[in-house]
Structures are given as C-alpha cells and as structure tokens.
C-alpha positions, 0 to 999 in steps of 0.5 A, spaced: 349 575 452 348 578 445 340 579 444 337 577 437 332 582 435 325 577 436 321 582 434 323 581 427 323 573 427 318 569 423 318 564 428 314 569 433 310 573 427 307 566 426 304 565 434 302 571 433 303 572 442 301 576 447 307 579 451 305 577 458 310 578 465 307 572 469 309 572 477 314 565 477 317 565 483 321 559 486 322 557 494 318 559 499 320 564 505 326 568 505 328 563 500 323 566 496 326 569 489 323 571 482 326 566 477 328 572 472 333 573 478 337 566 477 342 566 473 341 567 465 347 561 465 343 557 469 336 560 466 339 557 460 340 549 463 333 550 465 330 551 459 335 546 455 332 541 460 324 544 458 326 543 451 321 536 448 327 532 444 324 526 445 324 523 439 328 519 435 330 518 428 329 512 426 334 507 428 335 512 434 341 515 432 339 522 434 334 525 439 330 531 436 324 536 435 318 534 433 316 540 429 315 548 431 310 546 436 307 553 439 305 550 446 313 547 447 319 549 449 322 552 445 317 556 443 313 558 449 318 560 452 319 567 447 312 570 449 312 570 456 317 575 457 321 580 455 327 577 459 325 569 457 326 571 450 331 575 450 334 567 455 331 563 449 334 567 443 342 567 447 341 560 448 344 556 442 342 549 445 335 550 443 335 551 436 340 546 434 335 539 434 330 539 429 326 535 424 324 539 418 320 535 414 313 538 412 307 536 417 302 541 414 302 546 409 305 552 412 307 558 408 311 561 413 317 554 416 321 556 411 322 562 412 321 560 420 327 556 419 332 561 417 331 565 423 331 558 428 337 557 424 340 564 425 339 563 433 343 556 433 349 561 433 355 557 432 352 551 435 352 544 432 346 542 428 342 535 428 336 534 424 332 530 420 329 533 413 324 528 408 322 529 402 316 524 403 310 527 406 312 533 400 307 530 396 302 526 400 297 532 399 295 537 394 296 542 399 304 541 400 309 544 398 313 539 393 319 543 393 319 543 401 324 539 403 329 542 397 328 549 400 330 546 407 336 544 404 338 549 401 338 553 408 341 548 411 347 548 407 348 554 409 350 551 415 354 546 413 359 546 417 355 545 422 353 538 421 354 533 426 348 528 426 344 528 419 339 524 417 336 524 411 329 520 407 331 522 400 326 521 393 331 522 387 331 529 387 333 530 394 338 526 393 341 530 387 341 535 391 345 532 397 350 529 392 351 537 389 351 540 396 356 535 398 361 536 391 361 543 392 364 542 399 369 537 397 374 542 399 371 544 405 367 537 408 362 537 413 364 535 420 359 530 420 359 525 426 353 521 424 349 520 419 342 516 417 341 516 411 335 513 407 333 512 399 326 510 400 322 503 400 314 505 399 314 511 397 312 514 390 319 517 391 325 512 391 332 514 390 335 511 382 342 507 384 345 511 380 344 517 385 345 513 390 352 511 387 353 519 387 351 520 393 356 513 396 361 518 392 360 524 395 361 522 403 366 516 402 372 522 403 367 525 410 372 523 415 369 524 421 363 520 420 363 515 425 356 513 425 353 510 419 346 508 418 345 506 410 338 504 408 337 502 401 331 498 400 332 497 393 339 497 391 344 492 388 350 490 393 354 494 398 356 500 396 365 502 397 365 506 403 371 506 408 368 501 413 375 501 417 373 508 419 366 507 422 365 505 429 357 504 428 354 501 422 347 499 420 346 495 413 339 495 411 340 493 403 339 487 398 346 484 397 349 477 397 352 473 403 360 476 399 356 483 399 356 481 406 362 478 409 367 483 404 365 489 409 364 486 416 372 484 413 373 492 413 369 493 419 376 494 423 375 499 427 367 498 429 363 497 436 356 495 433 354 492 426 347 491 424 346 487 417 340 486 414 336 485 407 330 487 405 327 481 401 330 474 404 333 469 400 336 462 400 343 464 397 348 461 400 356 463 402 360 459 398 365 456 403 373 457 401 379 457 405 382 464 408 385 467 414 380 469 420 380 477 420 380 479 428 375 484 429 378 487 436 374 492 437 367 489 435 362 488 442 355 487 438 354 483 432 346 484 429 346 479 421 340 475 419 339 469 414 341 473 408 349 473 410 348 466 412 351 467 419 353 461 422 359 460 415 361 467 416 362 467 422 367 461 421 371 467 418 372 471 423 375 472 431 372 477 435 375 477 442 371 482 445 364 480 442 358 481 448 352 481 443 351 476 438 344 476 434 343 472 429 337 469 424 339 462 421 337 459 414 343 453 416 343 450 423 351 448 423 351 450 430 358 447 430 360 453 427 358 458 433 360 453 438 368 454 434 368 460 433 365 462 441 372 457 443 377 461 437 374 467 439 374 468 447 368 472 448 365 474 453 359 472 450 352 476 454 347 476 449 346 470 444 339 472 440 339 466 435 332 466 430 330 460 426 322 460 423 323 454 420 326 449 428 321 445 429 319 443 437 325 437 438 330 443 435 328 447 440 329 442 446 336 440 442 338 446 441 338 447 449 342 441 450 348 444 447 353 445 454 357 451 451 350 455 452 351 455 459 356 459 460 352 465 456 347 469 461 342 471 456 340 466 451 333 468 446 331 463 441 327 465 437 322 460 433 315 462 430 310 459 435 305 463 440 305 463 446 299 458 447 304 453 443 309 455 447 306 452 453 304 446 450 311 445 447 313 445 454 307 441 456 310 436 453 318 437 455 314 436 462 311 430 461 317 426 457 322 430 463 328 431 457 334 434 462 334 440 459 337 447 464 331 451 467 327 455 461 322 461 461 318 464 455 316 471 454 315 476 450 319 484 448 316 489 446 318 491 439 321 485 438 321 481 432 318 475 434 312 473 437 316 470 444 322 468 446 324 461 450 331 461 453 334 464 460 335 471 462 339 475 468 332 478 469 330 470 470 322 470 471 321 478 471 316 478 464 315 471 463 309 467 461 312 460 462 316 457 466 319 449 466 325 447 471 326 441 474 321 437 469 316 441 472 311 446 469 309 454 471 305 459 468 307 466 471 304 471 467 
C-alpha cells in the first residue's frame, strides 16, 4: 500500500499529537501477538469497523461522520503510531462519510477537508454539506459551505450519496457545479436535498426550478429525497426512474396523483406537505395505473388518499400509511380487492374520528386479514382507556385491541392489533374485557 505523507496533513497539524508506540496486544499465551503483526488487510476492516458512522442524514438516507472529532476513529487512529497511520492514510473507506457542515469557527477545515478528500483515494464519496449554521454566529465563516463545495466538485465523480441543506446561493452554486458536468454527470445514487423552511436562508423557486433542471438527466439516481417547504407544485423529474422517493412540498392533490402515476419503477413512496389543506382531488374517470414494483406507500390528507387510490393497482403493496380528510372507506376496501396485495402494514391517521368512528371502523371484516392495523385518532392515552372503558361496558363485538405508543411516531397513541400483540402495550380489550398492561 501506497503511504500518504501525514506529515504534511492539515488534519494532523490541527491535533497537534504526540507520536506514541502503545503496547496492543491481542490473544493470550502462545496466541499472544502484537496487533501491527496482523495483516494491514484485516488492520483495515478493524478500523473501518471503529469508525463513528452512526449518524444519519435526515431521512436516514446515508450513515455519516459527525464532524472532525480528535478523540474518534478516524482521527485517533493516525497518532498512535507510525504503522497505524500509515493503515489509516492506506484506507480509502475511512475518509469516504462525512458531514461538512460548520459546527464552530475553524480556520483549518477547509483546508483539512482537501487532504481527508486526498486520502479517500478513488473511493465514493457520501457526505452531507449545509449552508445553514454559516450564519448563525458572527464568528462563522458565511462562506463556509461555498468553500466546501467548491472542494468537493473536484471529486464529483465520485458522488454517490448527497445530501444537501441549501440557502439561495448554495444552491446556485450546485446548479453551476452541475451544468458544467452536463457531459460528464455524477454518478449520484442518492440524494436529499433540502431548500430550506426556518431558516434566514431559503432557496427562491427560480433556483429551485434550476437545480430541478440540472439533476433531470442524473441517471443513475435512484434515491431521491426532495424537500421544498416553500414551493408551488411538484417539480418535472424522471419519476419512472427512482426507486425511492420522499416528497415533502406544497402541491395540489393532481400534483399528487400525476407523480405517483410516473412512479413506475419505485418500491417506497412518501408524499407529504408542508401547510395542510382541505382541497380536494376532483374525481374523473381513467384507467387504474398498476404499480408492480411499489411495497410501501406513505401519503397524507393533502393527496386525498382514499380517492387517489381509486386510480391505482398496486399488486405487490405491503405498507400502507395514510391520513384521511375523507372517510370513503369503501374506496380502501376496493382497492385492497383490485389490487391483491399482500397487505402487512395498514397505519390509517384521522384527527377528526370521533369514539363511535373508532369502534366503527374496527367493524370492517376486510381488516382481519391485514397483521398490522394502526389507527391513529388524536386521543391521550387516558382517553384511550376511557374510550375502552366504554366499549367495555356496552361489549360491541369488536375483534381484540390494544393501545400503545411508538417512539417517533407522529401520533400520540395508536389502537389496532400488531404481530408483536401485547409487547408495548397500555391497554388492552378482548372478549368485552378490559386490561391495563403497562
């Protein structure tokens, strides 16, 4: 292997370290043997596996480095001695995940960066790069991020997982970056990208219309995560060719259902808005598209569900999650039947069901066969029990339920039946008989 000269490395004049040559020694007895006498091939895999890539990007498209942390793999490991650096440095897997987005005033990250780039090799690069923090503090450098990029689009060929917090002029800048590589694309396999919601920094749609336009071509994406808090419609991608999609925008019930219509050749859909609205999807007559490949379909109240999914056949579907301004239920139960899914997960939100909904809704007999029904009203989980309380005393024939609460989920509690039956639950009523379990 190739030895880089560490010597001269940003990164390790920033630590400022000691050389020191520990004793680590592995095994006992005649097994006994010092661990720089094991392959620099396995050395390798042991510290791939010490290396902190435990955070995710937002919607978990990507396991990444925090930030340059001195006391974590990868860093540590280039000042214990000589022959550990020289493993570190030969490694390229180390210094392929990270977040680049500025956590404190540094004057030497930039610079860092280059040369964590330069040990990389002709690895593939993920990372996540924001232009959010820049100006949260005085001491920040506002053109950090811009700096970043420009380093990085050095290496754009080895793009693969991308995800991106961009102001106006981040984005900008992206959309140059990619224009100029027109000819020579990224091979980008996934990518998150978000314009902003809270923040002082928000991507105008005009750069967001410009950046649509530079990834439209990016074949090989097949991950996309498209967050735009701000902007007015569904942007014209090559929907047919992704295989995951998360939507989380302002646009119209149509908006809606003309992309899951493309959605041909995707597994997983998520569609969301920002602001909620009370519009409507205007019913017409038209042949149902069958999406074949599609096992997981996440959309709420703003693509009107239940009449969007009259449009549609999805054959092999095993997650449905839905939240309702309309409670046309006859709609599911046709398209469960045209359809023929093998149905596992069915999670229907409705803020509005009142407590004889509830009971009514568990009546339906085409909700037995599913293993996993969660339905979600906006009740605590006191007025759970009271609900249940009262089912209890008027005993309605209704199949065995529990009531439990998810951590991260968006609903305070859930009552249906799970495969994991009383595992988690608070209450539980079967046979007319009420329990508290936890």
């Amino acid at each position: 292997m190739q030895q880089c000269e560490w010597r001269s490395c940003p990164v390790f004049l920033l630590l400022r370290s000691p050389e020191s040559s520990a004793g680590h020694y592995i095994g006992s007895g005649s097994n006994r043997m010092h661990i720089n006498e094991l392959p620099v091939e396995l050395l390798s895999e042991v510290f791939d596996d010490a290396t902190d890539k435990n955070y995710l990007t937002p919607n978990q498209l990507t396991p990444f480095l925090f930030s340059f942390r001195r006391k974590f793999a990868p860093l540590n490991l280039i000042h214990v001695c000589q022959h550990w650096r020289m493993v570190a440095f030969s490694t390229p897997t180390l210094w392929t995940s990270l977040n680049v987005a500025q956590h404190k005033p540094s004057k030497s990250s930039v610079l860092a960066m280059a040369y964590w780039l330069q040990c990389s090799r002709n690895a593939p690069l993920h990372f996540l790069i924001s232009s959010w923090n820049d100006a949260s503090d005085p001491s920040f450098d506002r053109q950090y991020a811009r700096k970043m990029l420009r380093i990085l689009s050095i290496h754009l060929s080895r793009w693969r997982y991308v995800t991106i917090e961009a102001g106006n002029e981040l984005a900008g800048d992206l959309v140059e970056v990619l224009n100029d590589a027109a000819e020579h694309p990224p091979p980008l396999e996934g990518l998150e990208i978000n314009f902003g919601y809270d923040h002082d920094d928000i991507a105008q749609q005009s750069v967001v219309d410009e950046f649509a336009s530079s990834i439209y071509n990016l074949k090989t994406l097949r991950r996309l995560y498209w967050i735009n808090a701000w902007g007015h419609g569904l942007p014209n991608l090559p929907w047919d060719q992704y295989e995951t999609i998360f939507i989380k925008s302002s646009f119209t019930p149509e908006d809606s259902l003309r992309v899951l219509t493309q959605c041909t050749s995707a597994k997983s859909v998520t569609i969301r808005r920002f602001q909620l609205s009370n519009h409507c999807l205007t019913p017409f007559n038209q042949p149902h598209t069958s999406l074949t490949s599609l096992t997981s379909l996440t959309l709420d109240e703003c693509s009107d569900p239940l009449p969007l999914l009259s449009c549609f056949t999805i054959p092999s579907l095993l997650h449905l999650e839905m939240s309702l301004n309309q409670r046309e239920f006859h709609l599911l139960e046709e398209f469960l039947k045209r359809s023929n899914c093998p149905l596992q997960v069915l999670i229907v939100a409705d803020t509005t069901l009142a407590v004889d909904g509830i009971a009514s809704f568990f009546k339906f007999p085409w909700l037995k066969s599913i293993s996993n029904v969660k339905l979600a009203p906006t009740y605590s989980d006191k007025e759970m029990q009271k609900f249940l309380k009262n089912l209890e005393t008027s005993y309605e024939k209704l199949p065995p339920l529990v009531v439990w609460m998810e951590m991260f989920a968006h609903w305070p509690v859930f009552i249906g039946w799970k495969e994991s039956g009383l595992q988690g639950a608070l209450y539980a009523l079967e046979a007319g008989k009420l329990t508290t379990v936890g």
